[in-house]
C-alpha positions in Angstrom: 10.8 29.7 -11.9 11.0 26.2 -10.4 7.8 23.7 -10.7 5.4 24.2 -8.0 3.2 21.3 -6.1 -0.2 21.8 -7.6 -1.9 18.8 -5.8 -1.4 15.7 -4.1 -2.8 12.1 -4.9 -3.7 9.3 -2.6 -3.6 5.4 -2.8 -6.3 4.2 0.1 -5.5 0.7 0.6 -1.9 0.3 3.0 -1.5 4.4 1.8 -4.4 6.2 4.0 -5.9 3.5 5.7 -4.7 -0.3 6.8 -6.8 -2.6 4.6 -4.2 -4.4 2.9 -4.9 -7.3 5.7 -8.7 -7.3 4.6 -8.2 -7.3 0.8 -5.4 -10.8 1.2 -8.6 -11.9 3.6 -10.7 -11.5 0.5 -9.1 -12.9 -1.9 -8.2 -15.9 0.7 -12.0 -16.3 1.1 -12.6 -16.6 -2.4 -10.1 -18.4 -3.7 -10.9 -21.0 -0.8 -14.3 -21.3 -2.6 -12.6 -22.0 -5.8 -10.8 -24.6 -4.5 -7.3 -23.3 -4.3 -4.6 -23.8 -1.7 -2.6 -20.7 -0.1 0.0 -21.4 -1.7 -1.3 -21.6 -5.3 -2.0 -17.5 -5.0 0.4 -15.0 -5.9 0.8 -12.1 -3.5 2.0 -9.8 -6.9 -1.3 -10.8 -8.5 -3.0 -9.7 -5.2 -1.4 -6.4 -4.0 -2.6 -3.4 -5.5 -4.7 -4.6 -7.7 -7.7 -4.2 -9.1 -10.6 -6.5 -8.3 -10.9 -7.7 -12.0 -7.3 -8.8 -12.4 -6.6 -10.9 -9.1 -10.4 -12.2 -10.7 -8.2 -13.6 -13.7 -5.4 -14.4 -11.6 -7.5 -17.3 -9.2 -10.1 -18.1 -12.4 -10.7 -21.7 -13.2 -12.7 -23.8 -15.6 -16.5 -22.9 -15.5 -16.4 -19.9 -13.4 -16.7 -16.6 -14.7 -14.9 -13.5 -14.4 -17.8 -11.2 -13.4 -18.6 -13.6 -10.4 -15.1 -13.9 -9.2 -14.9 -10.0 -9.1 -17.8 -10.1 -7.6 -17.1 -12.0 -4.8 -13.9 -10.1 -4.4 -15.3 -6.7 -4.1 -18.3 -7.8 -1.9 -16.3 -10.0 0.6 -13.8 -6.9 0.8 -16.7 -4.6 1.8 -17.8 -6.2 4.0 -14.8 -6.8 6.0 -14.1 -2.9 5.5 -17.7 -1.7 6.7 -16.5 -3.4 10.1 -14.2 -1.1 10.6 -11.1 0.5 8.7 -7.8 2.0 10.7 -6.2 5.4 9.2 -2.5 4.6 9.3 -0.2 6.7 11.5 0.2 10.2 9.7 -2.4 10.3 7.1 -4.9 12.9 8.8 -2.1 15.3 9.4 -0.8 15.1 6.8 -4.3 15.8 4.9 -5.2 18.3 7.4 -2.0 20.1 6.7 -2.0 20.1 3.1 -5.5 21.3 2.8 -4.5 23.8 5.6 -1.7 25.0 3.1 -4.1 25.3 0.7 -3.2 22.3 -2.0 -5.9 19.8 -3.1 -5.9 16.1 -2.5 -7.3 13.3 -4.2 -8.4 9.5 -3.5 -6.6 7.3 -6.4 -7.7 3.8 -5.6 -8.0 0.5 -7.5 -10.9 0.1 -5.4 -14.8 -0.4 -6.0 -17.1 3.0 -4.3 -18.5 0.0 -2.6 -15.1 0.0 -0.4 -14.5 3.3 -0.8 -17.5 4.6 0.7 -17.0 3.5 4.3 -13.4 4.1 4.1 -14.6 7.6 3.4 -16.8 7.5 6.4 -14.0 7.1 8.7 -11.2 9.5 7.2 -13.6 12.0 6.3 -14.5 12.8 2.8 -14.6 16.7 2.8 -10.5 15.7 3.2 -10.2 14.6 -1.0 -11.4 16.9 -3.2 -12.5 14.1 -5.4 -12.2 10.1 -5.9 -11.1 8.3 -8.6 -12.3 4.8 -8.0 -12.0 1.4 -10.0 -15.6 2.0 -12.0 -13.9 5.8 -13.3 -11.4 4.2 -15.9 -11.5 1.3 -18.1 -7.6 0.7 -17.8 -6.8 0.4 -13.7 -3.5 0.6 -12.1 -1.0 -0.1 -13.3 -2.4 1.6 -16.6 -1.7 5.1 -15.5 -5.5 6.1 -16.5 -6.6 6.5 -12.7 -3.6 9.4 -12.1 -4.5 11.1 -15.4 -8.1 11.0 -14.9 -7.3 12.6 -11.2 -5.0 15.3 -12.6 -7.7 15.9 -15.5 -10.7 16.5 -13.2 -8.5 18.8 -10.9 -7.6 20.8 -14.0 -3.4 20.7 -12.9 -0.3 19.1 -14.8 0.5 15.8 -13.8 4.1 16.7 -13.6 3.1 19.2 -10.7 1.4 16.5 -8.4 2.6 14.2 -5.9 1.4 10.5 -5.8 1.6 9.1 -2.2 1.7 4.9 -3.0 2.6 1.8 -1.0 2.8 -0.7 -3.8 4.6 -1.2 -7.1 1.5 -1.6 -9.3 0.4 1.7 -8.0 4.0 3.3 -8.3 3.8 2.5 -11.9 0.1 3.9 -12.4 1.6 7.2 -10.8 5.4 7.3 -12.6 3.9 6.5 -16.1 0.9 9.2 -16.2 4.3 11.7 -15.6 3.7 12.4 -12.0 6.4 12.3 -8.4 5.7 10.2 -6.1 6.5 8.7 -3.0 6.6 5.2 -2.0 5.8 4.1 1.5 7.7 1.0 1.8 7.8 -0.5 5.1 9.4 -4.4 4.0 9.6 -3.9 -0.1 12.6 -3.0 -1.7 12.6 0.2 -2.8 12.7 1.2 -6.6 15.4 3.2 -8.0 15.2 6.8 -8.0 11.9 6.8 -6.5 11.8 9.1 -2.9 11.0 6.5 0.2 9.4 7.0 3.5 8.8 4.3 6.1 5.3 5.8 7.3 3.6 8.9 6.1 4.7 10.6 9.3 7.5 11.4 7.5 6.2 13.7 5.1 4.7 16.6 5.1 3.6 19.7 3.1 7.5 21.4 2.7 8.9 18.3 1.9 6.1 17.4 -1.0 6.9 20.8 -2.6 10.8 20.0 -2.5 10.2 17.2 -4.4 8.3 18.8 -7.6 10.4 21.9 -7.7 13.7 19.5 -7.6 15.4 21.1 -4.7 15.2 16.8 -3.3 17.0 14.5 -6.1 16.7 10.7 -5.9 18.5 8.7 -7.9 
C-alpha cells in the first residue's frame, strides 16, 4: 500500500500571507536604531528566521539580546496589524484540503503576537493548530517546529506535506523527515526538492502524489 498524505503544514510569512516585505521593514527599522547601514545586514540572517537569531545577527556592544528581539517582534506587529495580504492560492488551496478532509497546520518562526492578526484575516478555523516561535526552544531551521506540529496532530511526519518559501524553513521541514514544497518565485531551487512558482499551482491531488511517490524529484 503506498504512503498516504496525512496532513499538510504551512509557513505564514511569503507562504500564506505576503509579510516578507514587513519583516525586512522591521529589521530595517531596528537595525537603523542600532546604528547600522543597509548594507551591513544580511538578507540570509533575515529571511525566515526567527526573531532571536536576526536579534544576534545586528547585536552590538551594550545592547542586549532580549531588547533587540524585542524590538523586532513588536515593530513587525505592528506593521502586520495594518493589514496582511493572503497570497494568490492559499485560501483555496486551504479550503480545498480541509474540504477533502486533511488537516492543516500554521508552522511559523513567528511570535502569536504576529500570528494573531495574520490569523484574523486568513481565518483561523482554516489550521487545525499553530505552532509558533514561543512552542519550541530550537526554531527553524532546527526541525523542532515540524515535529512538534506532526506530534500534536498525532500523524508521521513522513506522511505530511510542508508548504515553505525559504531555505531556513526547507530545512526545518526536510530534517524532521517530512515532503515539501518550495515556493520559489526568484531563489534557486534546491535539489530534489518539488517547486511551484505560487501556491496556485498545487492542490489537494498533487500533495497526495507527492507522499505516495507516484511524483519523483530529483
Amino acid at each position: 500500500m503506498n504512503p498516504e498524505l496525512r496532513a499538510v503544514l504551512f509557513d505564514m510569512d511569503g507562504t500564506v500571507v505576503d509579510t516578507e516585505g514587513l519583516w525586512r521593514q522591521a529589521c530595517a527599522e531596528v537595525a537603523a536604531e542600532l546604528g547600522l547601514r543597509p548594507g551591513e545586514v544580511d538578507p540570509d540572517h533575515v529571511h525566515g528566521r526567527p526573531a532571536e537569531h536576526t536579534a544576534a545577527h545586528l547585536r552590538r556592544p551594550g545592547v542586549s539580546l532580549g531588547w533587540i528581539s524585542e524590538r523586532l517582534t513588536e515593530g513587525f506587529a505592528r506593521l502586520v496589524a495594518h493589514g496582511v495580504t493572503p497570497l494568490p492560492g492559499a485560501l483555496a488551496l486551504l479550503d480545498g484540503l480541509a474540504s477533502a478532509g486533511v488537516p492543516t497546520a500554521l508552522v511559523t518562526a513567528s511570535s502569536r503576537r504576529v500570528v494573531e492578526p495574520v490569523l484574523g484575516v486568513v481565518g483561523a478555523e482554516r489550521f487545525r493548530l499553530v505552532v509558533a516561535a514561543e512552542d519550541v526552544v530550537r526554531g527553524k531551521p532546527a526541525p523542532d517546529p515540524y515535529l512538534l506540529a506532526a506530534t500534536l496532530l498525532g500523524v508521521d511526519p513522513a506522511l505530511c506535506v510542508a508548504v515553505e518559501d525559504s531555505p531556513v524553513g526547507l530545512t526545518s521541514a526536510l530534517t524532521a523527515g517530512c515532503r515539501a514544497v518550495y515556493v520559489s518565485r526568484e531563489r534557486a531551487v534546491p535539489y530534489g526538492v518539488l517547486s511551484v512558482n505560487s501556491l496556485e499551482k498545487i492542490d489537494v491531488t498533487m500533495l497526495r502524489r507527492l507522499v505516495s511517490g507516484e511524483i519523483s524529484v530529483g
